[in-house]
Backbone as CSV, one residue per row, in Angstrom:
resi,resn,N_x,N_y,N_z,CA_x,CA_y,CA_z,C_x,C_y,C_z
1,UNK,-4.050,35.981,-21.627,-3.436,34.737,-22.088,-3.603,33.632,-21.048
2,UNK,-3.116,33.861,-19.882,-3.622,32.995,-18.562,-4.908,32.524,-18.567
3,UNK,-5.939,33.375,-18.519,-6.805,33.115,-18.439,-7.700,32.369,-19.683
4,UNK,-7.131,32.551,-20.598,-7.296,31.458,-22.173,-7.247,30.062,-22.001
5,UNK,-5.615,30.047,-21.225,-5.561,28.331,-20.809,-6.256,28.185,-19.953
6,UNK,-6.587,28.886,-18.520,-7.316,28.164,-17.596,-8.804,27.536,-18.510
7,UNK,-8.969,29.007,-19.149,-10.708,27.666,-19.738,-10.682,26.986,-20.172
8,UNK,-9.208,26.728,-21.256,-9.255,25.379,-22.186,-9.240,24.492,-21.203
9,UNK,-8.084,24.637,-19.881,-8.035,23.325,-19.285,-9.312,22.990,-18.513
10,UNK,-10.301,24.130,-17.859,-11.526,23.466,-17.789,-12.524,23.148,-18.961
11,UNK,-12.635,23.412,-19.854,-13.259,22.766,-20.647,-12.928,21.363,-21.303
12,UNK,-11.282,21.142,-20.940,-11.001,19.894,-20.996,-11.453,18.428,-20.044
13,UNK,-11.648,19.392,-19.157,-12.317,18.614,-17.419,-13.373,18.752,-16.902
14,UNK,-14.123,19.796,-17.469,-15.455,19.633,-17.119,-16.625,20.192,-18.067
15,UNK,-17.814,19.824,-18.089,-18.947,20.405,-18.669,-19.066,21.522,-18.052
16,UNK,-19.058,21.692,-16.797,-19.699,23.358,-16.512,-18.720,24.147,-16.754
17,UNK,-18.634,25.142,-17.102,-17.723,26.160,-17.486,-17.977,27.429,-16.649
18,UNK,-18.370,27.887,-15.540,-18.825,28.440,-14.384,-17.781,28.007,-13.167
19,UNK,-16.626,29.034,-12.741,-15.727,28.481,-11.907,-14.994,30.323,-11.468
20,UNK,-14.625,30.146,-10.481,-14.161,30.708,-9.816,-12.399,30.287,-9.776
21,UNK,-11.495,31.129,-9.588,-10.232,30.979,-9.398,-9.265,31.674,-8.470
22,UNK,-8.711,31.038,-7.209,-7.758,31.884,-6.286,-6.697,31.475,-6.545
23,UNK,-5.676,32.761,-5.917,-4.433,32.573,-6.063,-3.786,31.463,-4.724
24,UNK,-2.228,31.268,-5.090,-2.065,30.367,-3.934,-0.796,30.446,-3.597
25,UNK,-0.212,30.244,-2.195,0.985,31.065,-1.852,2.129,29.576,-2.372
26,UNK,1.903,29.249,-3.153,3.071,28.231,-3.828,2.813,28.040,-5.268
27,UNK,3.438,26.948,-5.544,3.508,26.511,-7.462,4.369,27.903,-8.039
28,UNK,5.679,27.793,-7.250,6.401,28.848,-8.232,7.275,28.313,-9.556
29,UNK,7.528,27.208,-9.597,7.531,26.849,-11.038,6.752,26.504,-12.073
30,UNK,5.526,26.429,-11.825,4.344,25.953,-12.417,3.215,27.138,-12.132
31,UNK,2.833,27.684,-13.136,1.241,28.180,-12.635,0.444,27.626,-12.046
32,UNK,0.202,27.935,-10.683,-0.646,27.391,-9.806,-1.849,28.169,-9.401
33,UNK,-3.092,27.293,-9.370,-4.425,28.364,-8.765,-4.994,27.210,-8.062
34,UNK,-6.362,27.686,-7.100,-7.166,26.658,-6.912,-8.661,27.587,-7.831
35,UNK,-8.987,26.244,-8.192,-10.343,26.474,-8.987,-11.449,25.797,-7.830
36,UNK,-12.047,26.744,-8.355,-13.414,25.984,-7.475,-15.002,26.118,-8.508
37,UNK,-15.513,25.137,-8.836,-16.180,24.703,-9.167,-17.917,24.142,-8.692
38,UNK,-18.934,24.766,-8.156,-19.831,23.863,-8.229,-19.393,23.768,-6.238
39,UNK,-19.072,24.653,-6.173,-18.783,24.341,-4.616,-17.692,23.309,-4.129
40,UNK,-17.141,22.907,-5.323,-15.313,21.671,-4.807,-14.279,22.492,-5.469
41,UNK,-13.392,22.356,-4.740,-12.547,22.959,-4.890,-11.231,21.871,-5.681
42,UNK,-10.351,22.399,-6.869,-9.197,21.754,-7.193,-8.314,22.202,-7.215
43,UNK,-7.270,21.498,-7.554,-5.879,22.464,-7.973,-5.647,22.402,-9.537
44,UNK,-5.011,23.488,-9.948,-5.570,23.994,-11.338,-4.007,24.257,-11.714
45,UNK,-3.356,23.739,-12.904,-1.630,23.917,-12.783,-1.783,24.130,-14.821
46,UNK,-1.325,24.900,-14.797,-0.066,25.557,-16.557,1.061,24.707,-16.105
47,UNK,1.774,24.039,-16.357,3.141,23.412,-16.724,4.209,24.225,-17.256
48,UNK,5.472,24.569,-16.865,6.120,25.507,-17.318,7.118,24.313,-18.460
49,UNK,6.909,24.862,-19.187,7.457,23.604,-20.697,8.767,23.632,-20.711
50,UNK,9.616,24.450,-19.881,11.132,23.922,-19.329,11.419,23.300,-18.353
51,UNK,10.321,23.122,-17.452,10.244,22.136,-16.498,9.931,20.544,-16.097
52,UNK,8.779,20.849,-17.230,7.584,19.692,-17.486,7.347,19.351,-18.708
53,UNK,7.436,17.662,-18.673,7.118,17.174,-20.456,6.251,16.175,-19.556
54,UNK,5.681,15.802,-21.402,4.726,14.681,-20.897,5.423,13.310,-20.221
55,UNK,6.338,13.122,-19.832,6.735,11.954,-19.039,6.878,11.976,-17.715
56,UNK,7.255,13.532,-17.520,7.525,13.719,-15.990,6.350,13.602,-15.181
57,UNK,5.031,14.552,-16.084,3.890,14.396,-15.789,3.056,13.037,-15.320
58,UNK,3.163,11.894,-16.199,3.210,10.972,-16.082,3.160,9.925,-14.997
59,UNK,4.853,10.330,-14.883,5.358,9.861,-13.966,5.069,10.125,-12.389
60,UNK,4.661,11.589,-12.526,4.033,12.474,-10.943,2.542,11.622,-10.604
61,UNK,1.832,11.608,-11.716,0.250,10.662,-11.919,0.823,9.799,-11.331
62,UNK,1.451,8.322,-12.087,1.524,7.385,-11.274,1.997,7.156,-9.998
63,UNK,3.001,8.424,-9.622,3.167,8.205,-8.660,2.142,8.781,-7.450
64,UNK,1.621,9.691,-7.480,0.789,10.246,-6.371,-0.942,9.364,-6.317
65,UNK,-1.289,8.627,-7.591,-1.604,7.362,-7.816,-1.853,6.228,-7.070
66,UNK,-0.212,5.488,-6.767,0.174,4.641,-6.209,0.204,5.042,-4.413
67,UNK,0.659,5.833,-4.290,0.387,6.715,-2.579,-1.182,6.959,-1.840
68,UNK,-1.629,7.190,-3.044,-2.793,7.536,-2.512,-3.715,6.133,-2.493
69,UNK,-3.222,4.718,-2.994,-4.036,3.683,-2.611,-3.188,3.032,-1.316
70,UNK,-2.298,3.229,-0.680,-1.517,2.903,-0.168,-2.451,3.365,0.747
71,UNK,-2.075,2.904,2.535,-2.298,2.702,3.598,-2.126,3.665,4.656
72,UNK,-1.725,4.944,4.116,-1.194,6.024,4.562,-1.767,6.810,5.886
73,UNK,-0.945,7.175,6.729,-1.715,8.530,7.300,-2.185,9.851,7.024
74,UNK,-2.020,9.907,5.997,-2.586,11.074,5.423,-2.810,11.066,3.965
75,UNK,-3.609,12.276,3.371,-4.269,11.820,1.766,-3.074,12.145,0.842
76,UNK,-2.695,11.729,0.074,-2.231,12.627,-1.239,-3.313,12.920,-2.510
77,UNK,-2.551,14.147,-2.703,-3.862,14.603,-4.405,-3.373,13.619,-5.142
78,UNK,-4.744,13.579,-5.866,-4.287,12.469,-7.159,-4.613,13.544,-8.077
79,UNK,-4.489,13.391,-9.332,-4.882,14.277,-10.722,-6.187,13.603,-11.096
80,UNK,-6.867,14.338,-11.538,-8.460,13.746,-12.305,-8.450,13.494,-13.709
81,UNK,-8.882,12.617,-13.973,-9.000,12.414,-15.894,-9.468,13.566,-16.162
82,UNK,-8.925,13.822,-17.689,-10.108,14.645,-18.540,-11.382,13.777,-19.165
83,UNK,-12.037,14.767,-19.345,-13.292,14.279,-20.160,-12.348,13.217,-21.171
84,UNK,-11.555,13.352,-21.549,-11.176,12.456,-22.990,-10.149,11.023,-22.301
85,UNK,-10.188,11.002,-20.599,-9.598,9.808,-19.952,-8.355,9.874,-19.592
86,UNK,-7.976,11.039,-20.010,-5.980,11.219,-19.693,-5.723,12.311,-18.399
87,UNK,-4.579,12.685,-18.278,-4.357,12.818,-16.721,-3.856,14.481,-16.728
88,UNK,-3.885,14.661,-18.236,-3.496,16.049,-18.155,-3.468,16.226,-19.512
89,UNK,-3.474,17.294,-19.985,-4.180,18.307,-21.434,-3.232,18.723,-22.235
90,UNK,-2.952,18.503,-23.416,-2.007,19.187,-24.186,-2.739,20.732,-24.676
91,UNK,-2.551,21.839,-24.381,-3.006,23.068,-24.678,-3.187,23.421,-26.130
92,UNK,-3.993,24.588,-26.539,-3.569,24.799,-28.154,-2.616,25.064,-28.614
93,UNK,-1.765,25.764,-27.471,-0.368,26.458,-27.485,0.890,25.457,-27.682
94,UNK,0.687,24.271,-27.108,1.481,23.502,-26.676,2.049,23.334,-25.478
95,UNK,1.380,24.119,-24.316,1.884,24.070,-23.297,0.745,22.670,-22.577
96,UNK,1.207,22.434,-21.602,0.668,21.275,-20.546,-0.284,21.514,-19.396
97,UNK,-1.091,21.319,-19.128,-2.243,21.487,-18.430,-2.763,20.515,-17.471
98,UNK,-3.119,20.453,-15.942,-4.054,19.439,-15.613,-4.672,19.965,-14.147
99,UNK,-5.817,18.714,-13.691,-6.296,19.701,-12.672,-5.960,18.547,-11.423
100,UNK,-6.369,18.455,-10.073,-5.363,17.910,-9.438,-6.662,17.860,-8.095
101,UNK,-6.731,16.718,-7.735,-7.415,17.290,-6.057,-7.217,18.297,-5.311
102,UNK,-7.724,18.684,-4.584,-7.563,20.013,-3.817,-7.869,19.184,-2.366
103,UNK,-6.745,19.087,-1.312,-6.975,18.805,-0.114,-7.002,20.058,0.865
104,UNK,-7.786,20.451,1.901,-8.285,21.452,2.874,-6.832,21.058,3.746
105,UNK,-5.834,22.000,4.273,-4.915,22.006,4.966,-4.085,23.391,4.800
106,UNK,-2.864,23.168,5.364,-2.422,24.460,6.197,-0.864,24.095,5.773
107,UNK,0.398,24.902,5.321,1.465,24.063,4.954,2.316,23.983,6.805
108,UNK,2.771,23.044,6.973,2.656,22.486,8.620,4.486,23.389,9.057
109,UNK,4.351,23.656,10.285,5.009,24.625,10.840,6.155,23.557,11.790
110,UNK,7.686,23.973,11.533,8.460,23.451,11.933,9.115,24.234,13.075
111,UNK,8.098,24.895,14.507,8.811,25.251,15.230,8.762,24.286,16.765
112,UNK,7.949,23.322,16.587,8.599,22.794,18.001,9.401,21.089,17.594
113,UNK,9.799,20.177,18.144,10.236,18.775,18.390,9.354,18.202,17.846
114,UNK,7.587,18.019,18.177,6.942,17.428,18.079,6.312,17.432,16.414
115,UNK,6.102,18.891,16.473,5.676,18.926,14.918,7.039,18.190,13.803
116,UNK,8.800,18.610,14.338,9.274,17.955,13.119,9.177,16.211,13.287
117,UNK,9.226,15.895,14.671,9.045,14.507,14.823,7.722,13.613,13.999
118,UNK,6.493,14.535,13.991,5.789,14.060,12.983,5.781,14.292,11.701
119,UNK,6.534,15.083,11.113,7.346,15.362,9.753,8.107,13.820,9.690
120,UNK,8.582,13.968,10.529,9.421,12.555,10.322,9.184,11.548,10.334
121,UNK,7.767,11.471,10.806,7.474,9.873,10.893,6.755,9.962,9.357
122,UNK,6.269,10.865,9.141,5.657,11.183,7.523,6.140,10.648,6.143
123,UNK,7.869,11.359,6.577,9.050,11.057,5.668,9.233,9.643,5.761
124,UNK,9.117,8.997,6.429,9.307,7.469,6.857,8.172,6.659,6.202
125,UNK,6.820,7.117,6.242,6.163,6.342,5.758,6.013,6.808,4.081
126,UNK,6.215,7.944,3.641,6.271,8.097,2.250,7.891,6.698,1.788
127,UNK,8.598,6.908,2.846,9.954,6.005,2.155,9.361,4.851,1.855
128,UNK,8.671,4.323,2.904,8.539,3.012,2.922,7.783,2.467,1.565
129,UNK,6.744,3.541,1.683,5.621,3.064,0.534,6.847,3.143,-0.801
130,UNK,7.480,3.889,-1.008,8.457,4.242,-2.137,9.176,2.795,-2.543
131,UNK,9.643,2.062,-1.788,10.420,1.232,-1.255,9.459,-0.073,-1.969
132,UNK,8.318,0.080,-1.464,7.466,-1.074,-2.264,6.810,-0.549,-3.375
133,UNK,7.100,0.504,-3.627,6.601,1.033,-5.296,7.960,0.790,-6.433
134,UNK,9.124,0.769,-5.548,10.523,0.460,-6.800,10.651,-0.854,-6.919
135,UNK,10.272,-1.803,-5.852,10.358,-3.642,-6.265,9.510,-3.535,-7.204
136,UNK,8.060,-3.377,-7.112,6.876,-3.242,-7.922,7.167,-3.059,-9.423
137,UNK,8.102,-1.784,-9.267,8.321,-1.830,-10.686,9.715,-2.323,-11.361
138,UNK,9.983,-3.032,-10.185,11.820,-3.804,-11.076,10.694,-5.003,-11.133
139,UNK,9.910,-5.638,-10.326,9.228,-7.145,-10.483,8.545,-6.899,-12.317
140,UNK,7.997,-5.602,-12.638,7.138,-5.571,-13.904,7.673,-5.347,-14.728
141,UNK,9.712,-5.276,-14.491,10.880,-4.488,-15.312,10.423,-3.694,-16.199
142,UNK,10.064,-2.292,-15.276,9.941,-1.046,-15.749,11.323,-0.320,-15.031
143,UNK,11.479,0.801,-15.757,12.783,1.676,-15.201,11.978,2.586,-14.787
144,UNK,12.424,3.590,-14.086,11.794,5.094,-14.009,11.638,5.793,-15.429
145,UNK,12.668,5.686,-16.063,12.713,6.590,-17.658,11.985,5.925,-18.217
146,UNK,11.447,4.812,-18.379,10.336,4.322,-19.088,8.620,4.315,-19.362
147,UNK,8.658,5.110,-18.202,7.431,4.831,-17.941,6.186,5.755,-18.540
């Protein structure tokens, strides 16, 4: 059954249908894999349909979107269109589907000062950008639930 959706959702995203799939030590609410493809690697997500509707989804797009044109020290994943231009797949099942950049990293280790101090300057610059993403959208009077 897993493996049913993973092809729909690549066949939703790509012409080659030739892919490889690992497991990954997170996405415990969401089916999570990385796919690799053609030698690139993505992130490959099932939506758990008590978790995730199409707005929240949405809403994660625009936001990781908006971060990732931002000025940042570091990348965020964005999600990739499907072949059909949208940001994530309605399944045959009805469940939710999409595939996601895949960035090369390590999840970062909080045992000395220095490492949480750069956690923190991290947290600071995600605020900030946040901060000019909520004027942004009171200036275009959008709500969060609207969007």
């Amino acid at each position: 059954m897993m493996q049913e959706k993973i092809d729909e959702i690549v066949r939703n995203y790509f012409e080659d249908s030739v892919y490889e799939i690992e497991p990954v030590p997170f996405g415990l609410t969401n089916l999570t894999k990385i796919l690799t493809m053609n030698d690139k690697k993505y992130v490959i997500r099932i939506y758990n349909h008590h978790t995730k509707n199409v707005e929240s989804i949405k809403f994660e797009a625009q936001i990781t979107s908006y971060l990732s044109k931002q000025n940042l020290s570091f990348v965020v994943p964005v999600f990739l269109n499907t072949k059909a231009g949208e940001k994530y797949v309605h399944l045959s099942d009805g469940t939710l589907g999409a595939v996601v950049s895949f960035i090369e990293g390590a999840v970062p280790e909080m045992s000395s000062i220095q490492q949480t101090t750069e956690f923190g300057s991290v947290i600071g610059e995600i605020t900030s950008a946040f901060s000019q993403y909520e004027a942004e959208l009171i200036r275009r009077g959008f709500l969060y639930g609207n969007l």
